[in-house]
N, C-alpha and C positions, 0 to 999 in steps of 0.2 A: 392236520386232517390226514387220514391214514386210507389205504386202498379201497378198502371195502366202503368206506363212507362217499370217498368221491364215486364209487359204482353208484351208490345205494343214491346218492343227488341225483346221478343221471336215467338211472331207473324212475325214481319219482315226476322227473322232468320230462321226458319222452321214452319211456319207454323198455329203451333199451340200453347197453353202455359195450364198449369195444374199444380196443387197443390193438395196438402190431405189433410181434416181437416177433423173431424167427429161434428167440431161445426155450426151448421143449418145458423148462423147470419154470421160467416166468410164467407162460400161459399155463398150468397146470397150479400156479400158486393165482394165477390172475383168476380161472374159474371158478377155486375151491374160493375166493374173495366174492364173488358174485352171486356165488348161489348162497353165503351166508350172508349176505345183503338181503339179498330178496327174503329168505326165512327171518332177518329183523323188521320186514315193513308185513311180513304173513301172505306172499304173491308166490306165487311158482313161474317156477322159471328155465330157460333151456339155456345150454350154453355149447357154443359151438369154432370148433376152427380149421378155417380155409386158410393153406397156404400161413401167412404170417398174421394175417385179422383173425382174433379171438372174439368173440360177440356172446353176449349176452343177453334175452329180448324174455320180457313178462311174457308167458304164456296169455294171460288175461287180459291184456293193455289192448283198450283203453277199457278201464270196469267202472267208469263212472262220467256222469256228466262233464266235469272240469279234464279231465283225460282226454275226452271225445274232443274239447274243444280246442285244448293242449294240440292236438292231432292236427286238427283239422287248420289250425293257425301254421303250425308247422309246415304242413303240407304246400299252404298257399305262400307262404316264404321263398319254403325252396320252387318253386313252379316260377314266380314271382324272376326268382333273381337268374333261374335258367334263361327264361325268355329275354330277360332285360339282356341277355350276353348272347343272343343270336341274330345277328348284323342285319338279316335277308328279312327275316319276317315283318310283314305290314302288322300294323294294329290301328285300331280305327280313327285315327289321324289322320290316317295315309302317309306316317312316316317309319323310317324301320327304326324298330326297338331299338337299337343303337344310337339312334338319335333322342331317343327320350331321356330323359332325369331317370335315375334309378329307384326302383319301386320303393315306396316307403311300407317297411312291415308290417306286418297287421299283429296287433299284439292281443293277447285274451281279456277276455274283460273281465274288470273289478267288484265285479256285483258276486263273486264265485263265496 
C-alpha cells in the first residue's frame, strides 16, 4: 500500500490524515499525495503545515449520514478516554475517574 492510499483510508475514516516531518521535500510530496487522494474518492480538500505537522482535512467532512456518525463516535472516544485520564474529576459514582474501568468505545453501527 503506497502514500497516497493510506492518506486516501484516513480521509474515508475520519476525515482528515497528517504526518510530521521537518523535511521541506517529504511534506511537499506528502501534500501533492493527499490532494490526489482526495481527487480519487471526488472531495476537496485543504492541506496544510505548522511547524513539522503537515494535515490534510476534507473541506466537506462529514457529507453524509455515516461521516456524521463516523464523527460523532470519534468525538465521544476521545472525550471518553481524556476524562477517563483526569485523576480529580468526580463522575456520578462519587468516585474519580481514575478510579473507574476505562471507558469501553462506542463503535458505529452496522445498520450503515
Amino acid at each position: 500500500m503506497g502514500l497516497e492510499d493510506d492518506i486516501r483510508r484516513d480521509l474515508k475514516r475520519q476525515g482528515y490524515s497528517q504526518t510530521r516531518t521537518h523535511d521541506d521535500a517529504l511534506a511537499h510530496r506528502w501534500r501533492a499525495s493527499a490532494r490526489a487522494a482526495a481527487r480519487a474518492l471526488g472531495r476537496p480538500i485543504e492541506t496544510t503545515r505548522a511547524g513539522a505537522i503537515v494535515l490534510a482535512q476534507l473541506k466537506d467532512w462529514p457529507a453524509n449520514e455515516l461521516e456524521q456518525e463516523l464523527d460523532t463516535v470519534q468525538l465521544s472516544n476521545a472525550m471518553r478516554a481524556a476524562f477517563a485520564r483526569m485523576p480529580n474529576l468526580p463522575n456520578h459514582g462519587g468516585q474519580s475517574a481514575s478510579a473507574t474501568r476505562p471507558p469501553t468505545p462506542i463503535r458505529p453501527s452496522s445498520n450503515h
